[in-house]
Backbone as a printed PyTorch tensor [residue, N CA C, xyz], in Angstrom:
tensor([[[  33.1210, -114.3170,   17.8780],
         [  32.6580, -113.8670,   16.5690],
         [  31.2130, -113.3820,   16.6790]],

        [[  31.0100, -112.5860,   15.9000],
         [  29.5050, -111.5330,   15.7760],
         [  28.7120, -112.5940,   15.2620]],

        [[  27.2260, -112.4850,   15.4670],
         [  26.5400, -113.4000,   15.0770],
         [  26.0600, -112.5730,   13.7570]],

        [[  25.6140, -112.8020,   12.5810],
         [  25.2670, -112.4290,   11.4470],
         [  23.6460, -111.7350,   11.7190]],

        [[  23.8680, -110.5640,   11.4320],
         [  22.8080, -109.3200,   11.6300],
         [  21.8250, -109.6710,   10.0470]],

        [[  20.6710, -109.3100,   10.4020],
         [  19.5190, -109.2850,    9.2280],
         [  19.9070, -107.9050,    8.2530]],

        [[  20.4390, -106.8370,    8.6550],
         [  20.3480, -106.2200,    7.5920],
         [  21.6770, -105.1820,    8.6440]],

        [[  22.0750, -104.3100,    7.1410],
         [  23.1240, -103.7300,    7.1320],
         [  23.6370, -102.5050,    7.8650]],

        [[  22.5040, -102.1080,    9.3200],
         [  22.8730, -100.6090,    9.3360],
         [  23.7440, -100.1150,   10.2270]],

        [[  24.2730, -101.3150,   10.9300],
         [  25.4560, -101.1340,   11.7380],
         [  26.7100, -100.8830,   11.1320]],

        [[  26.5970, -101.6870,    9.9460],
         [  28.1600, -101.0080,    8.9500],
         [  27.8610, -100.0470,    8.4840]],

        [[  26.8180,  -99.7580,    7.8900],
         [  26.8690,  -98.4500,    7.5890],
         [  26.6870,  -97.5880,    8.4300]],

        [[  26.7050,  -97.2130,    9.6410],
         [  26.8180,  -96.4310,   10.9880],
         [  28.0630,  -96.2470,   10.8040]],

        [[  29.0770,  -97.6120,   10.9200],
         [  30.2930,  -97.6920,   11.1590],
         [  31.1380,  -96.9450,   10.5620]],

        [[  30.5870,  -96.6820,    9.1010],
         [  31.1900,  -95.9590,    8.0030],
         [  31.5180,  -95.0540,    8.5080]],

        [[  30.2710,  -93.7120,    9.3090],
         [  30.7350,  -92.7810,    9.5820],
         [  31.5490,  -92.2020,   10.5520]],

        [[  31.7700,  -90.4490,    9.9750],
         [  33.1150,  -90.6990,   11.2270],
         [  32.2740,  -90.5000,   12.2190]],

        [[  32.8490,  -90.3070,   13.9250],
         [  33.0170,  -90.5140,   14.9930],
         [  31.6430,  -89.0660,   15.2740]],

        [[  31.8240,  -88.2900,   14.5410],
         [  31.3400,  -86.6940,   14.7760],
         [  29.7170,  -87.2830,   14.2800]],

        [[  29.9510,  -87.7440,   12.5540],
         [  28.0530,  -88.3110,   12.0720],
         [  27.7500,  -89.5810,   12.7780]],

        [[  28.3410,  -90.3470,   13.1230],
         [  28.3240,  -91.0200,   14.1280],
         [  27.2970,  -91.2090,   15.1180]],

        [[  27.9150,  -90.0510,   16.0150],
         [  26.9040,  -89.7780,   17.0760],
         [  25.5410,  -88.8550,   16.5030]],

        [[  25.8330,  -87.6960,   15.6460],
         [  24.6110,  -87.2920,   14.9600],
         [  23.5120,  -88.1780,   14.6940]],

        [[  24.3860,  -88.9390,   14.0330],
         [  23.0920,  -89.7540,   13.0330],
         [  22.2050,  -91.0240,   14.4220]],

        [[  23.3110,  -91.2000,   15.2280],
         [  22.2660,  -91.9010,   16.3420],
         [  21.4430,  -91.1750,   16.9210]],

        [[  21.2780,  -89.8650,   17.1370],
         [  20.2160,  -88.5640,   17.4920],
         [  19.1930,  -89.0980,   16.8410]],

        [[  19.5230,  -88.4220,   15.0240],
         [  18.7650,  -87.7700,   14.3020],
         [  17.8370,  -88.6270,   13.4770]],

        [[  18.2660,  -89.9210,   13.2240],
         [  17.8230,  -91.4050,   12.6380],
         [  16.5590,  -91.5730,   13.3550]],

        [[  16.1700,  -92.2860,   14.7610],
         [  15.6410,  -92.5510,   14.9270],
         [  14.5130,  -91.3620,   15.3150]],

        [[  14.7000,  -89.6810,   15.0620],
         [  13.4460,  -88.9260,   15.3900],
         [  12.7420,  -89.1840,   13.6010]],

        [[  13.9070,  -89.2960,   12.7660],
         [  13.2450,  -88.7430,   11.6070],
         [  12.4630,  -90.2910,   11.3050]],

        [[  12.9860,  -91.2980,   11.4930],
         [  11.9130,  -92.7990,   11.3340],
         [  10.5940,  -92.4160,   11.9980]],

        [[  10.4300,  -91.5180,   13.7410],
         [   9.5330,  -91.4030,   14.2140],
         [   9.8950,  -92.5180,   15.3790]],

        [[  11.1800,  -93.2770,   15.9340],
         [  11.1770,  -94.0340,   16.8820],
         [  11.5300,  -93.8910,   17.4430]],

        [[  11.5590,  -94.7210,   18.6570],
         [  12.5930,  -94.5220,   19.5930],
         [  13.5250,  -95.1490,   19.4180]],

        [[  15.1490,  -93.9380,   20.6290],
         [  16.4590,  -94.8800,   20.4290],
         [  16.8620,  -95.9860,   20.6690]],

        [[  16.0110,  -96.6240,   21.2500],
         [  16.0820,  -98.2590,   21.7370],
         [  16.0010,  -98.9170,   20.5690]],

        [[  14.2980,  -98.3500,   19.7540],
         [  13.9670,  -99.2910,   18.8850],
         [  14.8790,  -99.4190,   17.5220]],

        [[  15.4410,  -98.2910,   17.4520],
         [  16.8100,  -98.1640,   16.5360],
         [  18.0510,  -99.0910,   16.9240]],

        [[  18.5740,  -99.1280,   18.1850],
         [  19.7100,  -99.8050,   18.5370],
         [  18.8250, -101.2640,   18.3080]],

        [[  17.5670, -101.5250,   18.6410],
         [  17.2080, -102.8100,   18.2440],
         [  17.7630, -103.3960,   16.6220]],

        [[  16.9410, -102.2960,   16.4720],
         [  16.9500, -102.9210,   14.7320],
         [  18.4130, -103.1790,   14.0840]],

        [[  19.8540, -102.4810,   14.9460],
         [  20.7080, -102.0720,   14.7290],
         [  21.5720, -103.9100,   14.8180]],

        [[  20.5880, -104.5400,   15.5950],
         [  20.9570, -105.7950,   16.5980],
         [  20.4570, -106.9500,   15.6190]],

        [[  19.2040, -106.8060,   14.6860],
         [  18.6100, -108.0590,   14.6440],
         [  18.7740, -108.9380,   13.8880]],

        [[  19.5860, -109.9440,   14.5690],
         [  19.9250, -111.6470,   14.1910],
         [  19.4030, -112.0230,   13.3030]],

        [[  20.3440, -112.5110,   11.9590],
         [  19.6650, -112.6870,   10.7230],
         [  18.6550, -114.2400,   10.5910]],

        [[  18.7320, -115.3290,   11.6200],
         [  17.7280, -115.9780,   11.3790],
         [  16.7770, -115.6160,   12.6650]],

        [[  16.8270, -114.4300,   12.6280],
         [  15.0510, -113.9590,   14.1100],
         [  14.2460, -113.9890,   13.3020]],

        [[  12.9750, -114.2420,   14.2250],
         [  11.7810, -113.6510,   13.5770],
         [  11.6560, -112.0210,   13.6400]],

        [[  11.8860, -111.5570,   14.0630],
         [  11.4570, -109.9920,   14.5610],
         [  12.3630, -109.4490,   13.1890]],

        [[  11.3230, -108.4810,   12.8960],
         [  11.6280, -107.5400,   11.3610],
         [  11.4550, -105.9900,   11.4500]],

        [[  11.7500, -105.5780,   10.9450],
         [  11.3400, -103.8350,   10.6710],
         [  10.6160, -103.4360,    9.3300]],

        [[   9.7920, -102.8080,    9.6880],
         [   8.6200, -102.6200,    9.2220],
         [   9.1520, -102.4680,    7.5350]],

        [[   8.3720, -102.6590,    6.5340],
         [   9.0650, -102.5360,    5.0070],
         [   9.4050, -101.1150,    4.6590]],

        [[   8.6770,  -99.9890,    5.1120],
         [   8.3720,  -98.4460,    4.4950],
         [   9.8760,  -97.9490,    5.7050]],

        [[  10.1620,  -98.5530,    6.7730],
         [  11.0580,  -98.1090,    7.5940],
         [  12.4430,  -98.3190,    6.9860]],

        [[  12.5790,  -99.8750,    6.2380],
         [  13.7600, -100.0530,    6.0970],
         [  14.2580,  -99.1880,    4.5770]],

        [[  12.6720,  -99.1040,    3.5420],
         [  13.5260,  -98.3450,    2.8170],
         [  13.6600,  -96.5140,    2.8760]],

        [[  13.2130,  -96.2350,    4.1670],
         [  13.4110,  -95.0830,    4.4100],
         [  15.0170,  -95.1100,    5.1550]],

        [[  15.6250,  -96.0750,    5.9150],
         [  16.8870,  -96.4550,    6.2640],
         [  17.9450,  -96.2620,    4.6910]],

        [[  17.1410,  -97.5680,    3.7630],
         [  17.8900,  -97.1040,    2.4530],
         [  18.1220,  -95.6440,    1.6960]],

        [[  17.4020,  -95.1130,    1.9620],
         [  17.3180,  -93.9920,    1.4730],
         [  18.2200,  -93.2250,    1.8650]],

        [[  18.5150,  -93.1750,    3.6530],
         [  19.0380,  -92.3510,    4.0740],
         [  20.5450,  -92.7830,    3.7930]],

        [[  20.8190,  -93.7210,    3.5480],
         [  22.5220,  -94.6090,    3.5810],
         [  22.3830,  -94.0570,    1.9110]],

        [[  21.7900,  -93.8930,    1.3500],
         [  22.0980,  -94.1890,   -0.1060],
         [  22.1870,  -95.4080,   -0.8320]],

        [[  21.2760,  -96.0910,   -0.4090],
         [  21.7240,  -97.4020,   -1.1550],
         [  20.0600,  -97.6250,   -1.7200]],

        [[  20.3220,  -98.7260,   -2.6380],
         [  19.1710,  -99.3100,   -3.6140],
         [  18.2510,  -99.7700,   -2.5880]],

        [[  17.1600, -100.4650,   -3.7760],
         [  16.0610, -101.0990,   -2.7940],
         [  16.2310, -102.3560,   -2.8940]],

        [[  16.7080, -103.0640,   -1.4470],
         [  17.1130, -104.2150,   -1.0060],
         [  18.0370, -104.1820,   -0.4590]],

        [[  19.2140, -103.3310,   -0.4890],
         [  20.4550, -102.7670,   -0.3360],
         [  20.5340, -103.0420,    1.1400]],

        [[  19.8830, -102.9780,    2.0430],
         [  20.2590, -103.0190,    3.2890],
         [  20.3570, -104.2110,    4.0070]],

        [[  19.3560, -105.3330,    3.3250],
         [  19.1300, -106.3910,    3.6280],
         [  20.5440, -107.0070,    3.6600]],

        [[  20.4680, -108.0670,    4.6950],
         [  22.0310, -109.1180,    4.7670],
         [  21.7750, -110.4230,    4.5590]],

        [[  20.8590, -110.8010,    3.4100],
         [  20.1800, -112.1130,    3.0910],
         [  19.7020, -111.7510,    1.8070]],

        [[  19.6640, -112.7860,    0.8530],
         [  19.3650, -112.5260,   -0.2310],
         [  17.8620, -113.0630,   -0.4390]],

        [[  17.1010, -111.8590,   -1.4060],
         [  15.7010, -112.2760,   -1.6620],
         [  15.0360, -113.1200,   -2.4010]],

        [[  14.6720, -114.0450,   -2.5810],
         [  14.7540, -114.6180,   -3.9620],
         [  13.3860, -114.3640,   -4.3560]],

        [[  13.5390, -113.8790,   -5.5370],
         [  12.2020, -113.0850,   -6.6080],
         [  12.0860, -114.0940,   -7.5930]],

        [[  10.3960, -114.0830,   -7.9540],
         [   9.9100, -115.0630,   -9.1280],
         [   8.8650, -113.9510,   -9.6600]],

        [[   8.6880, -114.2710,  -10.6620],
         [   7.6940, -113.7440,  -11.3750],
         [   6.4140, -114.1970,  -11.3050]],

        [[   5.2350, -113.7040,  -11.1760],
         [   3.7530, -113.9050,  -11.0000],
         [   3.6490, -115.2370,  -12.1570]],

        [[   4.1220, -115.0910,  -13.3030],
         [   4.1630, -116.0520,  -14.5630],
         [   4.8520, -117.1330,  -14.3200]],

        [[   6.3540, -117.3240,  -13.3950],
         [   6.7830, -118.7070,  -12.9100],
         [   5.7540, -118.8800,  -11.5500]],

        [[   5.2580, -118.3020,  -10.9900],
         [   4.3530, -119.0120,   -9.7650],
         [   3.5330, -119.7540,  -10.2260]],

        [[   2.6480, -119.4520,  -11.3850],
         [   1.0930, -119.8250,  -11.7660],
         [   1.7590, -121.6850,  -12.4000]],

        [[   2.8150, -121.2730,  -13.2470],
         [   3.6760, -122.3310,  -14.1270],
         [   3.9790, -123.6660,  -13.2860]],

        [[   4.6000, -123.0030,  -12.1170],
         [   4.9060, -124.0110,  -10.8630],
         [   3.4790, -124.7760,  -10.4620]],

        [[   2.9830, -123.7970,  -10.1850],
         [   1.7110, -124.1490,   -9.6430],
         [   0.6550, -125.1440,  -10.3260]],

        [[   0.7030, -125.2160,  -11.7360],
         [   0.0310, -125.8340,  -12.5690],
         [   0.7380, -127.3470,  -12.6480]],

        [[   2.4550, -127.3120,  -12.8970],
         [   2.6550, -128.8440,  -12.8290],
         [   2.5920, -129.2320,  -11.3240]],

        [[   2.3960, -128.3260,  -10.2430],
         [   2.7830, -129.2570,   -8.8470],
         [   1.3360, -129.8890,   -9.4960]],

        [[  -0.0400, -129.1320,   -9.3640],
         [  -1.2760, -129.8340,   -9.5550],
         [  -1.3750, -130.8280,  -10.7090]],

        [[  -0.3520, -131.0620,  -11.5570],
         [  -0.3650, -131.9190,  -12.9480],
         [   0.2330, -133.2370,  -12.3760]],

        [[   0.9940, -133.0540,  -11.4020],
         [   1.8050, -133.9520,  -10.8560],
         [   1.2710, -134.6680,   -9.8260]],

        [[   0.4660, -133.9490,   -8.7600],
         [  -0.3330, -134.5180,   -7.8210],
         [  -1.3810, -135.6150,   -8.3830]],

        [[  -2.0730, -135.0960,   -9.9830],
         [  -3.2190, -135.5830,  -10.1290],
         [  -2.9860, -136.8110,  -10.7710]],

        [[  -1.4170, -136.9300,  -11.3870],
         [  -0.3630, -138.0330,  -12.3120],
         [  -0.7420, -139.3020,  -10.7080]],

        [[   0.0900, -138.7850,   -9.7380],
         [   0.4010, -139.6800,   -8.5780],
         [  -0.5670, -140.3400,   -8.0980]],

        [[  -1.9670, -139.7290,   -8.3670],
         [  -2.9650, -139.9220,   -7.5860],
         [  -3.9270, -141.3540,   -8.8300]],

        [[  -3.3020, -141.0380,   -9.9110],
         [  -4.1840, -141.7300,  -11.0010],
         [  -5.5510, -141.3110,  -11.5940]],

        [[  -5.1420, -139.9700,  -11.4450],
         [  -6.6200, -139.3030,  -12.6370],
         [  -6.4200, -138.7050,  -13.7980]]])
């Protein structure tokens, strides 16, 4: 069994036929500006690695698949709002200062 990839661009490779296929392994990595290695890398990378692709790369990847922003990712992001951080942040310190007896 395949080990679970960080983000999506091997299926969507897969999608195409056999003819964009090979095109798009050309033409992908001149128009990112990389090399074909560093493409078949990214094509590879193990969803708990450290190693990432750059943010402006992957949604230029999105772009090119057609998909949204996040769309490529194979892990889900979890988003908070600047207004639940501060909120959190205020009872962890309400709570610390409870434990501590001040």
């Amino acid at each position: 069994m395949e080990k679970p990839r960080k983000y999506k661009i091997e299926e969507e490779m897969n999608k195409l036929t056999l003819k964009s296929y090979k095109a798009a392994s050309k033409i992908i990595p001149k128009y990112l500006d990389i090399a074909f290695n560093t493409f078949h890398n990214y094509r590879k990378l193990p969803l708990n690695g450290k190693a990432d692709i750059p943010y402006a790369t992957v949604r230029m990847l999105e772009g090119l698949f057609g998909m949204e922003s996040g769309g490529l990712a194979n892990y889900p992001i979890p988003l908070k709002s600047l207004e639940t951080l501060i909120e959190e942040e205020k009872n962890s310190n309400k709570n610390q200062m409870q434990k501590q007896g001040l």
